[in-house]
C-alpha positions as CSV (number, residue, x, y, z in Angstrom):
1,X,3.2,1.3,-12.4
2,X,1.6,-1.3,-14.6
3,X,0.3,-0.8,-18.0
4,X,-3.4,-0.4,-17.0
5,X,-4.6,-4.0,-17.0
6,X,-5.6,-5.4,-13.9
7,X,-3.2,-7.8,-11.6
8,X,-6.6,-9.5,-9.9
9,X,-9.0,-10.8,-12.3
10,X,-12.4,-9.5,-10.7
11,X,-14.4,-11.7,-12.4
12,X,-12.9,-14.7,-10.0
13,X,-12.9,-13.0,-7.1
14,X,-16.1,-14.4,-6.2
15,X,-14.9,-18.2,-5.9
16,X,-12.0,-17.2,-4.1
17,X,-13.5,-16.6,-0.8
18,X,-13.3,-20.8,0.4
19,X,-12.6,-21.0,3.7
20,X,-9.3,-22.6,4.8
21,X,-10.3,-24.8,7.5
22,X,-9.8,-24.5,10.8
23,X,-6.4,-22.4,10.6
24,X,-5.4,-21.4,14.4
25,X,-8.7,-20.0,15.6
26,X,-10.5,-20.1,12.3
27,X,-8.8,-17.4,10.1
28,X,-11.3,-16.2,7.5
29,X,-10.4,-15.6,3.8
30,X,-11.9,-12.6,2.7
31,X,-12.9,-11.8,-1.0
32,X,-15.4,-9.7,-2.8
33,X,-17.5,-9.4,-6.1
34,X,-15.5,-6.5,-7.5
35,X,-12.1,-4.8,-6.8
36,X,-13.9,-1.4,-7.3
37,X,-13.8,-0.4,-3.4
38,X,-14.1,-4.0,-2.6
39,X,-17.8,-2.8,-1.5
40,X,-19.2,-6.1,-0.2
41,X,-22.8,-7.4,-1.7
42,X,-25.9,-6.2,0.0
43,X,-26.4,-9.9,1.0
44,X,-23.3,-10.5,2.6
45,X,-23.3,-10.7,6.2
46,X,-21.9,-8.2,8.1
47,X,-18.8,-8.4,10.2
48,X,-18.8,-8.3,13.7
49,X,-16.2,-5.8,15.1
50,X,-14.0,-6.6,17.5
51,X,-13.3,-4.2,20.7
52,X,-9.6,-2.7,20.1
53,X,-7.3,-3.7,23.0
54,X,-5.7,-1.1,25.5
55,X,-3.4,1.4,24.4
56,X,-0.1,0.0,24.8
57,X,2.2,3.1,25.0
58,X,0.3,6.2,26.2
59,X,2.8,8.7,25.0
60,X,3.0,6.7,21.5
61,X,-0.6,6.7,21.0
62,X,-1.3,10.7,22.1
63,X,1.4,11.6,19.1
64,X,-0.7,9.4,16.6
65,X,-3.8,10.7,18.3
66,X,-3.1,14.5,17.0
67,X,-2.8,13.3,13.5
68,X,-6.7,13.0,12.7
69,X,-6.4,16.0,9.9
70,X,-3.7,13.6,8.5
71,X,-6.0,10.7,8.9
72,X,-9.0,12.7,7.5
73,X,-6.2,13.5,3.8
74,X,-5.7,9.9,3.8
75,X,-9.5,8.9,4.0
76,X,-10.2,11.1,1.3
77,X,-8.0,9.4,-0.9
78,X,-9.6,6.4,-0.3
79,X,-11.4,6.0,-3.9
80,X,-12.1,3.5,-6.4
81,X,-9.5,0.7,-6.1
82,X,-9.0,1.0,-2.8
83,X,-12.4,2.6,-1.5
84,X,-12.4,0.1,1.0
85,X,-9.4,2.0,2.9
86,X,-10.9,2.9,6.7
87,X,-9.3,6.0,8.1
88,X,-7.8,4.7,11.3
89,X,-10.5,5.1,14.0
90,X,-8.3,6.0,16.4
91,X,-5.0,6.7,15.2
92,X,-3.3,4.4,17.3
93,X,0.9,3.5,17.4
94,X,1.9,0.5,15.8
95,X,5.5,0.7,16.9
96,X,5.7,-2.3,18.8
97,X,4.0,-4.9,16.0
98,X,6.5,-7.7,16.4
99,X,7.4,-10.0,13.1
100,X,10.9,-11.7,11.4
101,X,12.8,-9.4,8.7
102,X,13.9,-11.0,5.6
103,X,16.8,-12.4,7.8
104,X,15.1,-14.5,10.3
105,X,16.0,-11.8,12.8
106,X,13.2,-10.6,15.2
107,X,12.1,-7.2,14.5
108,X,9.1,-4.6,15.4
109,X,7.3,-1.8,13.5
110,X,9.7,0.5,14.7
111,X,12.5,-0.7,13.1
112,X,11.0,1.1,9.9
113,X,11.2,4.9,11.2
114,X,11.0,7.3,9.0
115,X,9.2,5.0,5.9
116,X,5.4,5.4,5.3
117,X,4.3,1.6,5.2
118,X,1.8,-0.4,3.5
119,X,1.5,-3.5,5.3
120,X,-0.4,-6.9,4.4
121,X,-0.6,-9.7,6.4
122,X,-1.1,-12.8,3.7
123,X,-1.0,-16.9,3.5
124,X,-0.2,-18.9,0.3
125,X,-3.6,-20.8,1.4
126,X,-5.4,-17.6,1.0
127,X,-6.4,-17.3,-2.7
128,X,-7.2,-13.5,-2.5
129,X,-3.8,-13.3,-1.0
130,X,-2.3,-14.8,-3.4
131,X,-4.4,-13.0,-6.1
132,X,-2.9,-10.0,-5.2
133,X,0.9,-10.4,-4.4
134,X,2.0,-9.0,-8.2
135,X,0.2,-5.8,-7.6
136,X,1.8,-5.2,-4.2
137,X,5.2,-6.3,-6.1
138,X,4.7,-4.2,-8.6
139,X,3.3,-0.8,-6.4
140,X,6.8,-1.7,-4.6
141,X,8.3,-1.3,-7.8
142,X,7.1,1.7,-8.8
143,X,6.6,3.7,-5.1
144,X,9.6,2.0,-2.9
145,X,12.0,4.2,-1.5
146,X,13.9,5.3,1.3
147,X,10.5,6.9,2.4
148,X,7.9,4.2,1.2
149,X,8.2,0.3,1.6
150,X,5.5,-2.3,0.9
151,X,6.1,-4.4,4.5
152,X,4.2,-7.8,2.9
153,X,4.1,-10.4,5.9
154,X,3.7,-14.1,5.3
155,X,1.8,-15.8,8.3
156,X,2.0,-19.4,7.0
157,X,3.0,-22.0,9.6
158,X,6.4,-23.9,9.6
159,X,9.2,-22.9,7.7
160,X,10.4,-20.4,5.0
161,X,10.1,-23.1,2.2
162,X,6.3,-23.0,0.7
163,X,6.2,-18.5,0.8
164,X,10.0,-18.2,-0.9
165,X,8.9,-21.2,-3.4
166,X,5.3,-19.7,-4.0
167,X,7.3,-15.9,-4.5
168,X,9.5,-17.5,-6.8
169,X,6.8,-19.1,-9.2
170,X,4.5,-16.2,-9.5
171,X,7.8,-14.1,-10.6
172,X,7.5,-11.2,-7.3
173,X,10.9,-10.0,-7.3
174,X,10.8,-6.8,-5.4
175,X,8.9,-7.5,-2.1
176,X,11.6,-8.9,1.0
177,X,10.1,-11.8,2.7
178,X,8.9,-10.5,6.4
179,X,7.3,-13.3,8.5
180,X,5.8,-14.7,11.4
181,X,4.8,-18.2,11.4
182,X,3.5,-17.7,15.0
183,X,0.4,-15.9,14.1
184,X,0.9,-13.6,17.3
185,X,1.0,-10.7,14.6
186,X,-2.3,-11.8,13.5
187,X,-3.7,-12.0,17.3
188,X,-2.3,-9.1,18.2
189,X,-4.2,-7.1,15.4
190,X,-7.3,-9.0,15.9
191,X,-7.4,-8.0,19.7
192,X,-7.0,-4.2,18.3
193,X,-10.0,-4.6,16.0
194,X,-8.1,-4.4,13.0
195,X,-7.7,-8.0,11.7
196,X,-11.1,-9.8,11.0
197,X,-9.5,-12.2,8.5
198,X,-6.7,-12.2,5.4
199,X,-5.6,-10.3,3.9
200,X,-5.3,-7.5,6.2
201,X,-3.8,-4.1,5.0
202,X,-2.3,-1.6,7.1
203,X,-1.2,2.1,6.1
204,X,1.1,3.3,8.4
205,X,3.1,6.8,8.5
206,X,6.8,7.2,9.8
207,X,6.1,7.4,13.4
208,X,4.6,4.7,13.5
209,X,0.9,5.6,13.8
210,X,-1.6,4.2,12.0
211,X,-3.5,5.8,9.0
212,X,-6.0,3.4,7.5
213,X,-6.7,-0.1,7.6
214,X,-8.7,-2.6,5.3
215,X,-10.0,-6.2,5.6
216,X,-9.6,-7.8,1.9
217,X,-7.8,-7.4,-1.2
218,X,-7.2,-4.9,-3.7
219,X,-6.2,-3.7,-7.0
220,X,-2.6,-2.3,-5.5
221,X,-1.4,-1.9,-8.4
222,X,-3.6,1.0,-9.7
223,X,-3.5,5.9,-9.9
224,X,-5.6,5.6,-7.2
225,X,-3.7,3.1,-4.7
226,X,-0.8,5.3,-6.1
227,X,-2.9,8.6,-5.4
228,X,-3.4,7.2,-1.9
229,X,0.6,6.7,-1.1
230,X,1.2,9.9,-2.2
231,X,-1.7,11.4,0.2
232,X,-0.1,9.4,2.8
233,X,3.3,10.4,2.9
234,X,3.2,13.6,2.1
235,X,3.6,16.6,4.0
236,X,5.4,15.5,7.6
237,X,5.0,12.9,9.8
């Protein structure tokens, strides 16, 4: 865990919200006045939500459907830092999220049995993005295991060359490189009323099913995103 000082200056998180262009259906870059639950401004406009696509595995989705009192621990530990945490509304499965490992090679979700997951969708055209990648190195750091893995997803276009340089200057040494340069991953949780814009933020338990999801950044690196990982995978899955 860091040493207490925060990863994402809040005091710029307010001019880091510029929208970056027209980017494959107009992707919008979140941000927000303060990391402190990301709460946005009474001002702000509200987002519109999206209708969550049909189940896509019936049998998949009734096992993450009987873990609302799992889904109720994990909303509760949804405070301060990472207030902005939803508990998953339904619980749906995940398994079949398609992406690239660290390889090239084509993987899914459920390639990661077993592991409780935090997964962020990011850009390196996406300043909060950016902004926060050291605190999800460094909660990878502290929390990765053979039963917790920070799954951080780059969704820039082209090749492997801009994310691996970008990782490389910014010094995040722990976090594999998953991608998908195809945006389908993006699409795919947009249709399910999960992705509104980036960075998106998963929380996803060893079958699979998912917890809690967020739209924006965070402080990551923080006792209570820590508190919330622990919330999330204990007990079993």
């Amino acid at each position: 865990m860091a040493d207490g000082k925060k990863l994402i200056p809040t005091a710029r998180l307010l001019v880091m919200a510029a929208i970056a262009g027209a980017f494959a259906g107009a992707v919008v870059v979140y941000a927000s006045v303060t990391l402190s639950g990301n709460k946005a401004p009474a001002s702000a406009p509200q987002q519109v939500a999206v209708a969550p696509a049909a189940p896509e595995n019936t049998a998949d989705n009734a096992v993450c459907a009987a873990k609302s009192d799992k889904v109720k621990v994990v909303g509760a530990a949804a405070k301060g830092e990472v207030a902005a945490m939803l508990p998953a509304d339904p619980p749906q499965s995940l398994k079949g999220l398609a992406f690239k490992s660290p390889d090239g090679k084509p993987m899914t979700l459920a390639d990661h049995a077993g592991k409780t997951l935090l997964i962020n969708l990011w850009a390196t055209w996406c300043a909060p993005c950016r902004a926060e990648m050291p605190a999800l190195n460094a909660l990878q750091k502290e929390k990765g295991s053979d039963k917790f893995e920070v799954v951080a997803i780059n969704v820039d276009t082209g090749d492997d060359e801009k994310p691996k340089k970008f990782l490389s200057e910014i010094g995040v040494d722990t976090l594999a490189l998953y991608r998908d340069n195809t945006l389908d991953l993006f699409n795919d949780l947009k249709k399910r009323g999960l992705a509104l814009g980036l960075p998106v933020t998963l929380l996803v338990d060893g079958e699979g099913c998912l917890l809690a999801n967020m739209n924006g950044p965070a402080e990551w690196s923080s006792p209570d995103a820590a508190a919330l990982i622990e919330a999330a995978a204990g007990g079993s899955d």
